[in-house]
ZAPA-886835 format. One record per residue: x, y, z of N, C-alpha, C, CB in turn; residue number from 1. Coordinates in nm, 2 decimals. Glycine has a CB too. Example, Ala and Ser with C-alpha at 12.3 -4.5 7.8 and 13.67 -1.06 7.14 Angstrom:
REM residues 2
REC / 1.32 / -0.57 / 0.78 / 1.23 / -0.45 / 0.78 / 1.32 / -0.33 / 0.78 / 1.13 / -0.45 / 0.90 / 1
REC / 1.28 / -0.22 / 0.71 / 1.37 / -0.11 / 0.71 / 1.29 / 0.00 / 0.79 / 1.41 / -0.06 / 0.57 / 2
***
This chain:
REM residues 106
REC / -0.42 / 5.26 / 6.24 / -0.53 / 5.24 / 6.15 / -0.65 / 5.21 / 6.23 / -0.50 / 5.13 / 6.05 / 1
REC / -0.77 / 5.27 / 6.21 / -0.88 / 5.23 / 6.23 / -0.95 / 5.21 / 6.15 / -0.93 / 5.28 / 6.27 / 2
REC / -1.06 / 5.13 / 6.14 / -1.20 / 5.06 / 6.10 / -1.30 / 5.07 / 6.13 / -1.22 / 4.95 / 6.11 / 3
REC / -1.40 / 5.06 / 6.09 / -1.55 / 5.06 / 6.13 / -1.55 / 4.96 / 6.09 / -1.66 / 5.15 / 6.09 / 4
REC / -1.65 / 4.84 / 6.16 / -1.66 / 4.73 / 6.07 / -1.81 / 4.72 / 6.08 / -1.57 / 4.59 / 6.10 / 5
REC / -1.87 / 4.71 / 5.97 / -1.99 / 4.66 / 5.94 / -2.12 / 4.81 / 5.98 / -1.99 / 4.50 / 6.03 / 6
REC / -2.01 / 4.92 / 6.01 / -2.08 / 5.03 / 6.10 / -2.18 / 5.01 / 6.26 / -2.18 / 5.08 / 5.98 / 7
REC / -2.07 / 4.84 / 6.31 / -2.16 / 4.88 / 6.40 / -2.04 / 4.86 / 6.53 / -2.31 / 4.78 / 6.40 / 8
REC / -1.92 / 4.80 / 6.51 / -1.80 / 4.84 / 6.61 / -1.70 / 4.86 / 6.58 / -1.76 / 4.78 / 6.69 / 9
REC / -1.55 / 4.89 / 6.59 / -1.41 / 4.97 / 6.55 / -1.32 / 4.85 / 6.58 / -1.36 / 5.12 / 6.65 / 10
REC / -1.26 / 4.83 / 6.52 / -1.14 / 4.82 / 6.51 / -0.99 / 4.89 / 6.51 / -1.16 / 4.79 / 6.46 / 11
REC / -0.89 / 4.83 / 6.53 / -0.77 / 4.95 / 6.56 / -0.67 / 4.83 / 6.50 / -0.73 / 5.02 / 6.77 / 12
REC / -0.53 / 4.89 / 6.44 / -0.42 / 4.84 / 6.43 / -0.29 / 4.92 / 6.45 / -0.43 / 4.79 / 6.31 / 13
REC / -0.21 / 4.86 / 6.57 / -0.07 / 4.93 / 6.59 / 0.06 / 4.84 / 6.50 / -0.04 / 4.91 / 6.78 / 14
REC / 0.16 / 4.93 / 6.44 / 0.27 / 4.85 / 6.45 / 0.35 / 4.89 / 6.53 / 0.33 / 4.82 / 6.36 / 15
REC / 0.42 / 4.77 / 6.58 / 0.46 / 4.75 / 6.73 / 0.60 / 4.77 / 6.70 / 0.42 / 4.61 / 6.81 / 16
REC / 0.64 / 4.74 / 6.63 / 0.80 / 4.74 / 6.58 / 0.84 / 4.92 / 6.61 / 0.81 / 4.67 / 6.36 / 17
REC / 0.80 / 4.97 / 6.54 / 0.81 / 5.14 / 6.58 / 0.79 / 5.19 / 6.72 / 0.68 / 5.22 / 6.50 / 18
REC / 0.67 / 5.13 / 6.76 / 0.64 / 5.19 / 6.93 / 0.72 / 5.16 / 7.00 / 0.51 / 5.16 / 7.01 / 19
REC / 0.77 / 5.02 / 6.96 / 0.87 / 4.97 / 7.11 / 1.03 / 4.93 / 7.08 / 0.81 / 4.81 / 7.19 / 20
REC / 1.07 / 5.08 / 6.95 / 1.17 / 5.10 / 6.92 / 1.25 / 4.97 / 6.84 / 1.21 / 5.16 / 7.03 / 21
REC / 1.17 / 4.93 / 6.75 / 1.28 / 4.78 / 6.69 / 1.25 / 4.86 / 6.53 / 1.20 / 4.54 / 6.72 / 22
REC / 1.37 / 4.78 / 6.49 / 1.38 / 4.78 / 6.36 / 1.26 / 4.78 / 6.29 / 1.45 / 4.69 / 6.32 / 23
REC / 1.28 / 4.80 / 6.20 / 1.15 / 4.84 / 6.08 / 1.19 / 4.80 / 5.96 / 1.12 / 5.01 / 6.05 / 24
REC / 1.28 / 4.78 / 5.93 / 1.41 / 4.77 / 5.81 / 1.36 / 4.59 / 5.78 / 1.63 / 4.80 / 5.89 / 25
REC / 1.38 / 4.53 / 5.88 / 1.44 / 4.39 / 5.83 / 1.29 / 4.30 / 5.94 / 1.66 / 4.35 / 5.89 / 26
REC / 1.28 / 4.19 / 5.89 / 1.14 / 4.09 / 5.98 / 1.23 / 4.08 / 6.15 / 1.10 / 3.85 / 5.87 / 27
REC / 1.11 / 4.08 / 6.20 / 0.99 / 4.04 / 6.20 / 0.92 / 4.16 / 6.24 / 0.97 / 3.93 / 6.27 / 28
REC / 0.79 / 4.18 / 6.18 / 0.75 / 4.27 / 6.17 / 0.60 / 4.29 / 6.27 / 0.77 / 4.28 / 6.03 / 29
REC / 0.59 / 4.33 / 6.39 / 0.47 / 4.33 / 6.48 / 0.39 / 4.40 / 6.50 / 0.49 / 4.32 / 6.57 / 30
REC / 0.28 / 4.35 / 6.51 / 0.14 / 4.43 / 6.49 / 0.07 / 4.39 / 6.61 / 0.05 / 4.39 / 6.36 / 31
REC / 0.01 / 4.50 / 6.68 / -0.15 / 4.48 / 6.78 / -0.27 / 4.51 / 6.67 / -0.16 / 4.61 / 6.95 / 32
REC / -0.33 / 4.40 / 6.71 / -0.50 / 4.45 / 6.65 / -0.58 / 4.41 / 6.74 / -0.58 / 4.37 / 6.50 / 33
REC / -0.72 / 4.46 / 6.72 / -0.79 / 4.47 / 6.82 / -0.93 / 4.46 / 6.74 / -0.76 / 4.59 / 6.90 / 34
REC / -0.98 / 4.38 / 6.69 / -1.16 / 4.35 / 6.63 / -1.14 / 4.35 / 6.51 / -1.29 / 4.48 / 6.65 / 35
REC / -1.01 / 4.29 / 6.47 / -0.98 / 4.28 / 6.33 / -0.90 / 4.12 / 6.27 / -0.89 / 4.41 / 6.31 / 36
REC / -1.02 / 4.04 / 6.33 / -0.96 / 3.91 / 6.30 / -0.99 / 3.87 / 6.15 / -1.02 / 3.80 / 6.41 / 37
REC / -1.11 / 3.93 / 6.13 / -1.14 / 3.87 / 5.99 / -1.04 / 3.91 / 5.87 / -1.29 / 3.92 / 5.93 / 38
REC / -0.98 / 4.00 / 5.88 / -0.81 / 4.09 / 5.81 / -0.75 / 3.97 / 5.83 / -0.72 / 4.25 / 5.91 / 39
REC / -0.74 / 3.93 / 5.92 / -0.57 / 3.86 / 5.95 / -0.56 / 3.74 / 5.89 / -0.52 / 3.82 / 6.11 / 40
REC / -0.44 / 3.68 / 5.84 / -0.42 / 3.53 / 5.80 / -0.39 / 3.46 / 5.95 / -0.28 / 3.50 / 5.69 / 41
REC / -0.48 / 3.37 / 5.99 / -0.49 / 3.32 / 6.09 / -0.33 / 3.24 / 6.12 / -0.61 / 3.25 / 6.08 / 42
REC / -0.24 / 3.19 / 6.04 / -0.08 / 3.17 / 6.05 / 0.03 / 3.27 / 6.06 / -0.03 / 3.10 / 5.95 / 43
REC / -0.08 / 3.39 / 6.07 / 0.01 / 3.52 / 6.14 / 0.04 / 3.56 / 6.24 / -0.02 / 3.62 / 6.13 / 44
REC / -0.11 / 3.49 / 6.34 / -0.12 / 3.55 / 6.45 / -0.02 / 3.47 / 6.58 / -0.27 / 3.54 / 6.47 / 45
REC / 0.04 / 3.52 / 6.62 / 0.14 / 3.48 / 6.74 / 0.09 / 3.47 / 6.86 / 0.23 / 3.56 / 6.76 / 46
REC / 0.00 / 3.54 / 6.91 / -0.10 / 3.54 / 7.05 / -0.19 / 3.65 / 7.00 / -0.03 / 3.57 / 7.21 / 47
REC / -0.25 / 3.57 / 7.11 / -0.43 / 3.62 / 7.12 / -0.44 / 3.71 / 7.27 / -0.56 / 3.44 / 7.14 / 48
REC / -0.49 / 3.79 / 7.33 / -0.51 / 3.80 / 7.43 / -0.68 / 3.87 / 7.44 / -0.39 / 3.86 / 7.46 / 49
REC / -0.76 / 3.89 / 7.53 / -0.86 / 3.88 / 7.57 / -0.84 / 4.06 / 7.63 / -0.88 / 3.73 / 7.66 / 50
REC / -0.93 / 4.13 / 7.56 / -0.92 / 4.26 / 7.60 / -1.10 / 4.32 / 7.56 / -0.77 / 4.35 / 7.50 / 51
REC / -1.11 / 4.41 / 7.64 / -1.24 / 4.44 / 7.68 / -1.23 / 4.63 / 7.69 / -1.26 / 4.34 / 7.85 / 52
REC / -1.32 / 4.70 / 7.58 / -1.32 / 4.79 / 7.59 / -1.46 / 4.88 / 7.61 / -1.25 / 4.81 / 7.51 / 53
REC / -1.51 / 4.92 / 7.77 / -1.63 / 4.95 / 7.77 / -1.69 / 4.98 / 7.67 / -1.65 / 5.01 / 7.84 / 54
REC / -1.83 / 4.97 / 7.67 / -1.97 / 5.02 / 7.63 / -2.00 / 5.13 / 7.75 / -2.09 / 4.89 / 7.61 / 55
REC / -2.03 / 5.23 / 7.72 / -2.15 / 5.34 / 7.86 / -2.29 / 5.33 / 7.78 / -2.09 / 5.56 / 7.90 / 56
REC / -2.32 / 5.34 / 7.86 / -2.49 / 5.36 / 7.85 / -2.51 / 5.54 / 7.90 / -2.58 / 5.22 / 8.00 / 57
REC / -2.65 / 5.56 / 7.93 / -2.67 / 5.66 / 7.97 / -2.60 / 5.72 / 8.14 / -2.81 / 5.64 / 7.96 / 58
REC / -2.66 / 5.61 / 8.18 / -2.59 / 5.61 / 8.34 / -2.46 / 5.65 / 8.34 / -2.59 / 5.46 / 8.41 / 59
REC / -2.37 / 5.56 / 8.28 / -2.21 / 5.53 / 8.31 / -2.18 / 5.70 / 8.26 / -2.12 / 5.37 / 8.21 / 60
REC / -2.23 / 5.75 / 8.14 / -2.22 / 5.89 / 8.09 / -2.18 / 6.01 / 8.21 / -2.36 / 5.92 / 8.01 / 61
REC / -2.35 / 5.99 / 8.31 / -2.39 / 6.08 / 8.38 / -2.25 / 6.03 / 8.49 / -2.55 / 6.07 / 8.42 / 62
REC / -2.20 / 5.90 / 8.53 / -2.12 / 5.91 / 8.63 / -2.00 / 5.99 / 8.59 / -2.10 / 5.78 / 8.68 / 63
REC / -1.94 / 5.95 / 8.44 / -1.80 / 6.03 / 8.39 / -1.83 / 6.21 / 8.41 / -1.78 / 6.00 / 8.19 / 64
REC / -1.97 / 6.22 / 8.39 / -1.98 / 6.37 / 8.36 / -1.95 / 6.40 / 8.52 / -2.13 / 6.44 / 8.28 / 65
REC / -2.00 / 6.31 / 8.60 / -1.98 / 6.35 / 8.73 / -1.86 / 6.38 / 8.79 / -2.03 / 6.28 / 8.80 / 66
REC / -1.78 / 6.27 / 8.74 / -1.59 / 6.27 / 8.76 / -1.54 / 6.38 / 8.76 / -1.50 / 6.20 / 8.65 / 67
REC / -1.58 / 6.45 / 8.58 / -1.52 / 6.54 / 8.56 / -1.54 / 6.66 / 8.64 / -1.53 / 6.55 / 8.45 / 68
REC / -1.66 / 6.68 / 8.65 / -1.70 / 6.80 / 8.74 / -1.64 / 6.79 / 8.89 / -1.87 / 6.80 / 8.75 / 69
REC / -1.59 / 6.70 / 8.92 / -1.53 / 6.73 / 9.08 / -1.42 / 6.70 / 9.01 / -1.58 / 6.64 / 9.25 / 70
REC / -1.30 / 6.68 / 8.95 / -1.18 / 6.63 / 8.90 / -1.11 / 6.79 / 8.94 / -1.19 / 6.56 / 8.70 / 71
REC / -1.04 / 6.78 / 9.05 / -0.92 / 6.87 / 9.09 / -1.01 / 6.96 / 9.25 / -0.87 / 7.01 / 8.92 / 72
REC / -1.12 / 6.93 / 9.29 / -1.10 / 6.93 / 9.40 / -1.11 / 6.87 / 9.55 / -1.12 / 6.98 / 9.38 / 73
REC / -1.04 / 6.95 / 9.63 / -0.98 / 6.88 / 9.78 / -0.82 / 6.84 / 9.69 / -1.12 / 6.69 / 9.87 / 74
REC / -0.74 / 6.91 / 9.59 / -0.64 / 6.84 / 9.53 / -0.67 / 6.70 / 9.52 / -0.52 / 6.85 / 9.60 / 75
REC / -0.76 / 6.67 / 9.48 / -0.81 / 6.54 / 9.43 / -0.78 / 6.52 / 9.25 / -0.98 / 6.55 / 9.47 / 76
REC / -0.75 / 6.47 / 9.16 / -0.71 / 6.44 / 9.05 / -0.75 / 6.33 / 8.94 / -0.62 / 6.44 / 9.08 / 77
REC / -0.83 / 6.31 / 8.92 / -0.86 / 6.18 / 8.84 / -0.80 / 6.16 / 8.65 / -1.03 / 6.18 / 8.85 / 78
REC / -0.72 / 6.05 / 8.62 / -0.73 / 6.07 / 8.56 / -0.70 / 5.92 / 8.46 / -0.68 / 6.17 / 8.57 / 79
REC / -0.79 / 5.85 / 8.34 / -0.74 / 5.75 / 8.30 / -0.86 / 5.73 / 8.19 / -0.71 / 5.65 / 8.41 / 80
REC / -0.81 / 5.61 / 8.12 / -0.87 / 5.62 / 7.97 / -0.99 / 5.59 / 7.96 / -0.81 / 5.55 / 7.87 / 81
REC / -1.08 / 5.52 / 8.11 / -1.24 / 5.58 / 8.11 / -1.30 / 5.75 / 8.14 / -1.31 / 5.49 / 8.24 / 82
REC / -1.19 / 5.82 / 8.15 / -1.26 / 5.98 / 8.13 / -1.28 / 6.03 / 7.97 / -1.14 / 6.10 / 8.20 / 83
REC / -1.22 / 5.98 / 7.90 / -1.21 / 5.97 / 7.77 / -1.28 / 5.88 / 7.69 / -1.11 / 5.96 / 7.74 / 84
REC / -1.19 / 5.81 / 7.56 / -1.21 / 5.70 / 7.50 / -1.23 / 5.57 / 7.52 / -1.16 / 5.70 / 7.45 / 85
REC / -1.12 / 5.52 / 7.64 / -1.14 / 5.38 / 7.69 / -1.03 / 5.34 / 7.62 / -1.28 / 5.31 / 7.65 / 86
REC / -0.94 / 5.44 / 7.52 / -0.80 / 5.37 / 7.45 / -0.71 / 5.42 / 7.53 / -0.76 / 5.40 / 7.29 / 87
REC / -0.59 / 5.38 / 7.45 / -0.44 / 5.39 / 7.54 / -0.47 / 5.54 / 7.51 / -0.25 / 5.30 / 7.47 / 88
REC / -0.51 / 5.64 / 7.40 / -0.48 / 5.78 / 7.38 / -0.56 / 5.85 / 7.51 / -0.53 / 5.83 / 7.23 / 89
REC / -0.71 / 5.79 / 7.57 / -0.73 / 5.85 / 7.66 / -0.70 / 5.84 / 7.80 / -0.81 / 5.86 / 7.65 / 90
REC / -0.58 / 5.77 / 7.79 / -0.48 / 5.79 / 7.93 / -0.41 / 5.89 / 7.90 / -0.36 / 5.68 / 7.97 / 91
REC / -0.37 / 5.94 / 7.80 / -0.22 / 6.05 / 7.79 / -0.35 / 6.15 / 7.77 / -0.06 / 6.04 / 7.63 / 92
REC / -0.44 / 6.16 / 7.75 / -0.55 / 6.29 / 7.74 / -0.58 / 6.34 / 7.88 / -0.71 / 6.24 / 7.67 / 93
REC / -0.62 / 6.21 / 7.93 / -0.67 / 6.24 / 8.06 / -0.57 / 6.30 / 8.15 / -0.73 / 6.12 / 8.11 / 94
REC / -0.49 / 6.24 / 8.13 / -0.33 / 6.29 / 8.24 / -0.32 / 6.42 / 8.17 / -0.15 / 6.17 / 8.23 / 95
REC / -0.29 / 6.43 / 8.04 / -0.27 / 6.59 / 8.01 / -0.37 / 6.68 / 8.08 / -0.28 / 6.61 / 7.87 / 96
REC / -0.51 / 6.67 / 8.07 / -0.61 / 6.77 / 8.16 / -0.56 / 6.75 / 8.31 / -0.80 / 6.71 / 8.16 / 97
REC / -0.56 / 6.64 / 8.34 / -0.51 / 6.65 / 8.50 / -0.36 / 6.74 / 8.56 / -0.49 / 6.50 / 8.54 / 98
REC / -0.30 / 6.73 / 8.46 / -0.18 / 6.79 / 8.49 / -0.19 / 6.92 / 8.42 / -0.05 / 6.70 / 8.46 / 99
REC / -0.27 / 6.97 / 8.34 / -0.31 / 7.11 / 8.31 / -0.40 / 7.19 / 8.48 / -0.44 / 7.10 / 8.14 / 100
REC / -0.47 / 7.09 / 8.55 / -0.57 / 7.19 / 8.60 / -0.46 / 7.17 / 8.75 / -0.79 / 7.13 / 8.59 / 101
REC / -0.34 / 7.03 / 8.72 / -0.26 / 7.10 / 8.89 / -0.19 / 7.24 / 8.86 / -0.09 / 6.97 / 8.97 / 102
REC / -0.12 / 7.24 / 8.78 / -0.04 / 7.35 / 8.69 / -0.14 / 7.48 / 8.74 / -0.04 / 7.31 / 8.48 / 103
REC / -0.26 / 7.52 / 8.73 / -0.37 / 7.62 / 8.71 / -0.34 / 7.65 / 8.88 / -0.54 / 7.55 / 8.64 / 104
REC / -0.37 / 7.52 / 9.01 / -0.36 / 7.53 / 9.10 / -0.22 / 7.54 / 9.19 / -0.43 / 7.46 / 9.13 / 105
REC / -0.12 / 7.51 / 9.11 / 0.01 / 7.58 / 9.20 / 0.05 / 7.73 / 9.16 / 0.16 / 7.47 / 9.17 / 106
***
């Protein structure tokens, strides 16, 4: 699940029970959230952890665009979830392009 909250940052919610293969059927039942404290009953929460998901500016833009444009040569390869989104999806994005353009070169 995603959120917009207030239209000015996102929020995300995983359940964890599915991703890391446990029951679904019976408690306890686990969740990651991420900017979504005001949702939660604060006697829900089991831990807290401290996570940080860039902002780019103009600059940081021009450096990604730069990545990408040399990304596969000298067999050089870059690939990880600041080429993308900055989430866990733009690791498996980023590795998918990277391992599309070795594929192109063998």
């Amino acid at each position: 699940m995603f959120n917009k909250n207030g239209g000015t940052d996102a929020g995300y919610n995983a359940y964890l029970n599915r991703l890391s293969g446990l029951s679904d059927k019976y408690p306890p039942h686990y969740f990651l959230s991420f900017n979504l404290e005001d949702w939660i009953d604060e006697s829900k929460i089991i831990h807290r952890q401290q996570h940080h998901t860039p902002l780019y500016n103009g600059k940081g833009y021009a450096t990604l665009a730069g990545i990408r444009k040399i990304n596969g040569n000298n067999h050089t390869f870059f690939a990880g979830a600041y080429l993308e989104n900055s989430l866990h999806e733009g690791v498996i994005e980023s590795g998918f392009k990277a391992s599309k353009m070795i594929d192109k070169q063998t």
